[in-house]
N, C-alpha and C positions, 0 to 999 in steps of 0.2 A: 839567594844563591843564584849565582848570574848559569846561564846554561848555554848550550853549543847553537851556536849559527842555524836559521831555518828558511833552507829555499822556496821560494814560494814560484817562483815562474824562471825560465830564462832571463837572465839579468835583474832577477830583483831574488835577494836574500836580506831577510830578518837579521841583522847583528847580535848573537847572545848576551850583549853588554846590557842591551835594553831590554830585556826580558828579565825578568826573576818567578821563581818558584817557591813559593811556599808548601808544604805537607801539612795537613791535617787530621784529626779526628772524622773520619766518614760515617754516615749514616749509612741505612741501607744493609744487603749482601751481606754476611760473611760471619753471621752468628755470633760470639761471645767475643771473636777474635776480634772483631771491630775496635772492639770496646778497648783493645792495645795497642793497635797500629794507629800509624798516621797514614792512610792509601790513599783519602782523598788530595787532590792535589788546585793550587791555586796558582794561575799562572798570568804574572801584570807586565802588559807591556807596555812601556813608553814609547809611542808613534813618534811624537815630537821632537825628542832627543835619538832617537833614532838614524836621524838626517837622509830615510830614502824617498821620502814622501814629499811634493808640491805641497804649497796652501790648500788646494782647491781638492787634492786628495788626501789630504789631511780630516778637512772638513767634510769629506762625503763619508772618509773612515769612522768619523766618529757619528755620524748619523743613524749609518750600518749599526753601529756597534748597541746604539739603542740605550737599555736599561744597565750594560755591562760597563759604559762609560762614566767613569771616575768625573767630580770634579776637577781634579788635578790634574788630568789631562791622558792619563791612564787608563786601561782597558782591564777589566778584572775577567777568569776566563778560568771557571770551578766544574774541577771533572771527577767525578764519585763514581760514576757509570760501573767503574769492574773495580773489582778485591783486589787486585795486584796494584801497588804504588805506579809500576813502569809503564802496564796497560793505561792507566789513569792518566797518566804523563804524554804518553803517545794520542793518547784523545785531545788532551787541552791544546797540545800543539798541531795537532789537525783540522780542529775547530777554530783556532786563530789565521789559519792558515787561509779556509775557507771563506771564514769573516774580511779576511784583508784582500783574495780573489773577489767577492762580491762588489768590496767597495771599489776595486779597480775596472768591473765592466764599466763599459760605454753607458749609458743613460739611453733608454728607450727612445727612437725615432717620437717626433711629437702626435698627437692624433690627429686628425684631419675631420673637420665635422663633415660628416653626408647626411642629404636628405632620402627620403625616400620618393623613389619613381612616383610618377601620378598614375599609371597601372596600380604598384603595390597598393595605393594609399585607396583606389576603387576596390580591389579586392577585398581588402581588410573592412571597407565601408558593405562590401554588397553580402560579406562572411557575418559582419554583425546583424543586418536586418533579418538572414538568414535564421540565424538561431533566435534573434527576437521573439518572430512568428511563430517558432516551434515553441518556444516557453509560451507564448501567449495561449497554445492550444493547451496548455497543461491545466488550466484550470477548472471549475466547476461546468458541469455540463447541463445547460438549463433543459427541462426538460415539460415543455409545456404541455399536459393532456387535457 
């Protein structure tokens, strides 16, 4: 079942065409009732066919997306969390929502290697003999009479 259109930022909205929902039997919450409704909800989007995404955010979405990525190129996105089918619903499409923000930050500045100063490097040298000396006093105390 295809579902309504989902904005995710200024100028980028998820097309409902590509999404579909499935209903389930849910674990969990809700006592006997469980055991008749379908509340948990399954919710698969096609990025691909989707047409808002580059290669290159395509390929990062589906990195993100981790263990939730389908071979087929599909993202599976299973919300049980609460007893209500609509809460359940309102979760998967927030959770994608999120998933697809992540995959669209920038990529962290790279690291830049430092050393450490040659002050630090005498500290840490003059701090280890320090306490050497205090462990070396810890042991038996000869005691010659």
């Amino acid at each position: 079942m295809s579902t309504a259109d989902l904005p995710i930022r200024h100028g980028l909205t998820l097309p409902g065409w590509s999404m579909t929902e499935e209903f389930v039997l849910s674990s969990g919450p809700g006592g006997q009732n469980v055991n008749k409704t379908s509340s948990a909800v399954q919710l698969r989007f096609h990025p691909g066919s989707a047409g808002v995404f580059s290669d290159h955010q395509l390929k990062r979405l589906m990195q993100v997306a981790g263990k939730r990525a389908a071979k087929d190129g599909s993202i599976l996105i299973q919300a049980n969390r609460f007893r209500a089918q609509e809460r359940n619903r309102e979760d998967a499409r927030e959770r994608l929502k999120q998933l697809v923000l992540k995959a669209l930050e920038p990529p962290p500045p790279p690291r830049r290697k430092t050393r450490p100063s040659r002050g630090a490097v005498e500290r840490r040298l003059k701090a280890k003999a320090g306490r050497s000396r205090i462990k070396k006093m810890r042991g038996n105390v000869d005691t010659d009479d």
